[in-house]
C-alpha positions as CSV (number, residue, x, y, z in Angstrom):
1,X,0.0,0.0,0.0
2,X,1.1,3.2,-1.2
3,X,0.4,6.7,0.9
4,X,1.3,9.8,0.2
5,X,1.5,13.0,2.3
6,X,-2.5,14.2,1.5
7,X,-3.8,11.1,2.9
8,X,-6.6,11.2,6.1
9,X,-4.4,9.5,8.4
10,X,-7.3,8.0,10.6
11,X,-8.3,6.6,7.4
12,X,-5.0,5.1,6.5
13,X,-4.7,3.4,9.9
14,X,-8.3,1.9,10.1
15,X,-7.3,0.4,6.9
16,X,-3.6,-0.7,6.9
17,X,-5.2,-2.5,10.6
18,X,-8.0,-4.4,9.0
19,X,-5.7,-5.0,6.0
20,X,-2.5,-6.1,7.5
21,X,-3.7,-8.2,10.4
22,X,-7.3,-9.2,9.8
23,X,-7.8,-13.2,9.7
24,X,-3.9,-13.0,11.6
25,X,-2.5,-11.8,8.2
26,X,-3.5,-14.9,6.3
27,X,-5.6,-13.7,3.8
28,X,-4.1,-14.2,0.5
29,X,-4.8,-10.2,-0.3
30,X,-3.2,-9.2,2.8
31,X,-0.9,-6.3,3.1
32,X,2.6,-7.1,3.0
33,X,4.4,-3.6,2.7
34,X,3.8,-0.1,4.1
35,X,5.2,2.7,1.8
36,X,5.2,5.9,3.6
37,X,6.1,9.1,2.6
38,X,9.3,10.9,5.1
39,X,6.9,13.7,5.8
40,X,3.8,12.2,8.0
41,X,5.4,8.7,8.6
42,X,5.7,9.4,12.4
43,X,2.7,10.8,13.1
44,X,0.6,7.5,11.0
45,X,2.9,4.9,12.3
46,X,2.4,6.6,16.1
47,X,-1.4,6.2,15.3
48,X,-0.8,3.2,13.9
49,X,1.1,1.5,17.0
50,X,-1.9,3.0,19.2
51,X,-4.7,1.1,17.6
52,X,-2.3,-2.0,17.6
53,X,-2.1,-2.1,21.9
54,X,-6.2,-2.3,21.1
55,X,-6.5,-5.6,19.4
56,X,-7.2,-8.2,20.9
57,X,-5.4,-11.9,20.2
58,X,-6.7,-14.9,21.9
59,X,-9.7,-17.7,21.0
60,X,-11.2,-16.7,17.8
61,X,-14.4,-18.3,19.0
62,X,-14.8,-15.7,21.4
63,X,-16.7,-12.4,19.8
64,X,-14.2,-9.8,21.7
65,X,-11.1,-11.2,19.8
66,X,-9.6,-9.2,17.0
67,X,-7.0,-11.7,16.0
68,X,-6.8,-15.4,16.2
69,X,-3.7,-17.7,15.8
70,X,-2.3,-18.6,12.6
71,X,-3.5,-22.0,10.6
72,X,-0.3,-24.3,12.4
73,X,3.1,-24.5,14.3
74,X,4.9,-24.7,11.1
75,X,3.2,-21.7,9.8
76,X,4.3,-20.4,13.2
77,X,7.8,-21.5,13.1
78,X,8.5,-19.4,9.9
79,X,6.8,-16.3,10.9
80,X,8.8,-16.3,14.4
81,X,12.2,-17.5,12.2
82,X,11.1,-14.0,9.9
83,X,10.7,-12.0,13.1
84,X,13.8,-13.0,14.5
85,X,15.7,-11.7,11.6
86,X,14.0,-8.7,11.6
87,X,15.0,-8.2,14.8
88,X,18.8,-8.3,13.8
89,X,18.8,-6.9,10.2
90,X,16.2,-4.1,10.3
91,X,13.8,-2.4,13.5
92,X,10.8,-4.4,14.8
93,X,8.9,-0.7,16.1
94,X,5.6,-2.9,17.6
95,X,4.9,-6.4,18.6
96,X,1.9,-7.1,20.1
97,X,1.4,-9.7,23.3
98,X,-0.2,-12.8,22.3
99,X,-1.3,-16.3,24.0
100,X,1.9,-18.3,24.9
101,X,0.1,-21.4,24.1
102,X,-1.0,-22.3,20.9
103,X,-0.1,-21.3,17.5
104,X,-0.5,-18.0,18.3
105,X,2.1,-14.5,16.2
106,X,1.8,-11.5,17.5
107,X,0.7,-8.5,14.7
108,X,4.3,-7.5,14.2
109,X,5.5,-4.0,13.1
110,X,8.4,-4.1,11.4
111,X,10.5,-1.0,9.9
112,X,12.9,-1.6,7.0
113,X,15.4,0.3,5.0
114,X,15.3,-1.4,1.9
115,X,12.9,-3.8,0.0
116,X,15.9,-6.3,-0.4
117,X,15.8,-7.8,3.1
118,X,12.2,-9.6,1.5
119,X,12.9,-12.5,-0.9
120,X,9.3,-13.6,-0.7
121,X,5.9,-13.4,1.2
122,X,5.5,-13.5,4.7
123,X,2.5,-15.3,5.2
124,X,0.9,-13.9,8.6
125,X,0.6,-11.0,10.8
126,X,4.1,-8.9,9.9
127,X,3.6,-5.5,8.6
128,X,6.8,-3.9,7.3
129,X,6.8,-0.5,6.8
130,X,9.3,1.7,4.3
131,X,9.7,5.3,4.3
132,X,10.0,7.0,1.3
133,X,10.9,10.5,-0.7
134,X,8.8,11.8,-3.1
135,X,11.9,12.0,-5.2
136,X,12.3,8.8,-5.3
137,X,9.0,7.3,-5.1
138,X,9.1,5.9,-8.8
139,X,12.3,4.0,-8.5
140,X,10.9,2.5,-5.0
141,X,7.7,1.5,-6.8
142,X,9.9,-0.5,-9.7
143,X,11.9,-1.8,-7.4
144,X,8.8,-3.1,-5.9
145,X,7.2,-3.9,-9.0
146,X,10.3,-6.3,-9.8
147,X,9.4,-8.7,-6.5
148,X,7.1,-10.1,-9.1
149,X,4.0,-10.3,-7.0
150,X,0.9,-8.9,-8.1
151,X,-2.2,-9.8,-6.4
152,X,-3.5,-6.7,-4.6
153,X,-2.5,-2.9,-4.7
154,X,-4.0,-0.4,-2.5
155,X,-3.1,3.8,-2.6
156,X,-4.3,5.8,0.3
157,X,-4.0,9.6,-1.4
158,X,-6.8,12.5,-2.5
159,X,-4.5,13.5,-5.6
160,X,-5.5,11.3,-8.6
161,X,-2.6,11.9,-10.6
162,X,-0.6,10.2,-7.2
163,X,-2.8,7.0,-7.5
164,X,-2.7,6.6,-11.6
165,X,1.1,6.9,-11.6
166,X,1.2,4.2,-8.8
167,X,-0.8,1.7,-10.6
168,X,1.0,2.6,-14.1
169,X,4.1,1.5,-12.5
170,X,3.2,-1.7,-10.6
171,X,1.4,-4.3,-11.9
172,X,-1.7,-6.0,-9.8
173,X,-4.6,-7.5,-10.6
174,X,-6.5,-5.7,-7.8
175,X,-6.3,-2.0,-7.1
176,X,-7.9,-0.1,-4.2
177,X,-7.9,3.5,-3.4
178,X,-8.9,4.7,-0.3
179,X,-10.4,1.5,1.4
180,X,-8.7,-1.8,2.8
181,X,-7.1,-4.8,0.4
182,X,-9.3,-7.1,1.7
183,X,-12.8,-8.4,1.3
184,X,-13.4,-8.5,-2.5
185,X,-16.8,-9.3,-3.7
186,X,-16.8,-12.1,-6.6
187,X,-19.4,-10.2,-9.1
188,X,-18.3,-7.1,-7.9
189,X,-15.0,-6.9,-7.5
190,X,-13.2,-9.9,-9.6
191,X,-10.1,-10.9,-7.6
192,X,-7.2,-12.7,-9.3
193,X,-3.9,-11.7,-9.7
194,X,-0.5,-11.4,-12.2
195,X,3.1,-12.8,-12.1
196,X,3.8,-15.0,-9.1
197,X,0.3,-14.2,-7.8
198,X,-1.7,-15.7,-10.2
199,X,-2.2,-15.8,-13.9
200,X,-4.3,-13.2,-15.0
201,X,-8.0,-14.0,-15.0
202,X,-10.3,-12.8,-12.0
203,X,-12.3,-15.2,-10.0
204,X,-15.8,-14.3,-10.7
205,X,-14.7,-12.3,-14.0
206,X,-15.9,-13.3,-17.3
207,X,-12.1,-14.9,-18.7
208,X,-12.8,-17.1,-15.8
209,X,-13.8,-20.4,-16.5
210,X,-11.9,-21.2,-19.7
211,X,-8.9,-21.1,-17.7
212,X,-9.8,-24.7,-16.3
213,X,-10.5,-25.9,-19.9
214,X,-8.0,-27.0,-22.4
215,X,-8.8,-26.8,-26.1
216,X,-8.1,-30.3,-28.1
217,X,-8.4,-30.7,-31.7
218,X,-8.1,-34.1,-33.9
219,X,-8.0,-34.2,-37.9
220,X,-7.7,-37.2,-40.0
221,X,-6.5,-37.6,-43.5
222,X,-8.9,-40.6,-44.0
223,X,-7.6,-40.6,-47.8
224,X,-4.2,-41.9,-46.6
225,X,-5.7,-44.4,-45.6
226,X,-5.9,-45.8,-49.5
227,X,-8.5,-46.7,-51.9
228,X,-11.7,-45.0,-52.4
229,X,-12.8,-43.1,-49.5
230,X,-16.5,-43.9,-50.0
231,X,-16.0,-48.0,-49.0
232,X,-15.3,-46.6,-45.8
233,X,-19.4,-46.1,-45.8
234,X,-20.3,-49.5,-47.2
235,X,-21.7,-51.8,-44.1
């Protein structure tokens, strides 16, 4: 998600929240990575570590709970093995307290100085979160564009030249302005992605279904087969 300095910043963090750590970060649309422009990102990621200290992690069966555990303790395993490498290579700025036992992660805040420390997707709740200069905002978005994913893209900005130039540069097969990357509507909002997200066609779209067929063709010479073709109709 993309967020530039005329965003609402209430707006931004009610969204990057229900986007980032909704379903424990396992939605496949979740967000991943936090651009942020140099000139508000202290005052949105301040709001943004408030409204974490008021989730609530525990027994998604109970109606209170914001946040339940993720699907396993393999899916666990690598999401703590992630953290703790964050933890050495780049700042964690917020981790949340969650249930020792079970296979509980704590919505994670993570602030990094280059896209390079990610090599692929982080499946779970980790938000990382990169700062950005409006000078340099098209090379970050390549760079970004080059991980290759392409599944959802959200801009959080009132200027429309801000969110055309963003989508222009990366490629996704969902695009949201203004709202949360999550919670697509098949009929409505056709979700499917691009590059190693997907391969093009939206789930509910109308290229859809032809992408589970597979076109076969078969042609015979039946005059090689010699002699007159028309003893082939005798009984």
């Amino acid at each position: 998600m993309f967020v530039d300095t005329s965003a609402l910043k209430e707006q931004v963090v009610d969204d990057v929240i229900a986007s980032a750590f909704n379903a424990a970060g396992q939605r496949c649309s979740a967000l991943r990575v936090l651009f942020l422009p140099h000139e508000t990102a202290d005052e949105i990621l301040e709001c943004l570590m408030g409204a974490m200290d008021e989730l609530a992690i525990g027994d998604p069966s109970v109606a209170q709970t914001d946040i339940g555990p993720v699907i396993d303790e393999a899916a666990k395993a690598e999401l703590m093995s992630h953290i703790s490498r964050m933890k050495s290579e780049q700042k964690i700025l917020k981790s949340c307290t969650s249930p020792s036992a079970g296979s509980f992660v704590a919505p994670t805040l993570v602030e990094i100085n280059t896209l390079d420390c990610l090599g692929k997707e982080v499946f779970g709740p980790v938000l990382h979160v990169l700062r950005y200069k409006n000078k340099n905002l098209t090379k970050i978005a390549k760079q970004f564009a080059g991980k290759k994913y392409g599944l959802t893209l959200g801009v959080h900005s009132r200027i429309d030249l801000f969110a055309k130039t963003i989508r222009e540069i990366v490629p996704a097969g969902n695009f949201y302005v203004n709202r949360n990357m999550i919670g697509a509507v098949v009929g409505v909002q056709p979700f499917g992605g691009v590059g190693l997200s997907g391969t093009g066609p939206q789930a509910g779209g109308p290229h859809y279904l032809p992408r589970f067929a597979s076109e076969r063709t078969v042609t015979i010479n039946i005059t090689a087969q010699g002699g007159d073709p028309a003893l082939l109709n005798l009984d």
